[in-house]
C-alpha positions as CSV (number, residue, x, y, z in Angstrom):
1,X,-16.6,-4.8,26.9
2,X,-15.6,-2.5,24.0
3,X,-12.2,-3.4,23.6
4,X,-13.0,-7.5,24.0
5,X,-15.7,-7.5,21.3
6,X,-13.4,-5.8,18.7
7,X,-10.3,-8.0,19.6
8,X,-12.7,-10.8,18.6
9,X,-14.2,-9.4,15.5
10,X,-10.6,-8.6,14.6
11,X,-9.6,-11.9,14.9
12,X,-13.0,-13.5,13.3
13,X,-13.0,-11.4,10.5
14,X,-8.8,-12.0,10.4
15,X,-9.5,-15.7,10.1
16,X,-12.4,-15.2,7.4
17,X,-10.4,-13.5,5.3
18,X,-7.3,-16.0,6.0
19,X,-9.6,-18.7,4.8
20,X,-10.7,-16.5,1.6
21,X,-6.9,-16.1,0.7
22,X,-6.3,-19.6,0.7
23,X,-9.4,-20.5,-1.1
24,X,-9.0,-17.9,-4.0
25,X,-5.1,-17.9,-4.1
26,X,-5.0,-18.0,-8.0
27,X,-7.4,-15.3,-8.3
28,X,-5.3,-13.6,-5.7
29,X,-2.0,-14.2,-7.5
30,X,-3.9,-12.8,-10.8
31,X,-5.0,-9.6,-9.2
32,X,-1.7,-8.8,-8.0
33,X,-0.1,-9.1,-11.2
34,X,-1.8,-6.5,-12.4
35,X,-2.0,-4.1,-9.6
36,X,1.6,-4.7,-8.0
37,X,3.3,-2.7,-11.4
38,X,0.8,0.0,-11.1
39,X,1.3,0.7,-7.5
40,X,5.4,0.8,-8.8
41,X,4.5,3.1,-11.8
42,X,3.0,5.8,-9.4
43,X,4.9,5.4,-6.3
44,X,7.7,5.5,-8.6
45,X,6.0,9.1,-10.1
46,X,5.6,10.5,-7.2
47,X,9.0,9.8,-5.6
48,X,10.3,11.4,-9.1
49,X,8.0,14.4,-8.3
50,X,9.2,14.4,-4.8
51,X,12.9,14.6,-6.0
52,X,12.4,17.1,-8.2
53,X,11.0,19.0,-6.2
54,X,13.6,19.2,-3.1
55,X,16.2,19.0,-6.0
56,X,14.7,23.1,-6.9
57,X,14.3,23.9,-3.4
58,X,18.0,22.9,-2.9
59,X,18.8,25.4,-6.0
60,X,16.5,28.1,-4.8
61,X,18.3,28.3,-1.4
62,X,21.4,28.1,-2.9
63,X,20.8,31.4,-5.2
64,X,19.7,33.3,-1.7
């Protein structure tokens, strides 16, 4: 009965928020405006971090 009842609230709550996107799609578009450059700003960061990174362990196992 477990696995039924969250199929359905999956798909009721799926739907609900289906309906919301639709009804608030300018508020939607205005919130991603501003969050969609900040989500590049730090993934960008961290895969700048990330590069570094493996760029020094690539140096350090050269030098051994």
């Amino acid at each position: 009965m477990g696995k039924t009842l969250s199929i359905v609230i999956g798909a009721v709550v799926a739907f609900i928020g289906l309906v919301l996107l639709i009804s608030w799609w300018y508020e939607f578009l205005f919130i991603s405006r501003g969050v969609i450059p900040a989500i590049l700003i730090f993934g960008g960061v961290i895969a700048l971090i990330a590069g570094i990174s493996e760029f020094k362990d690539t140096l350090k196992t050269k030098k051994e």
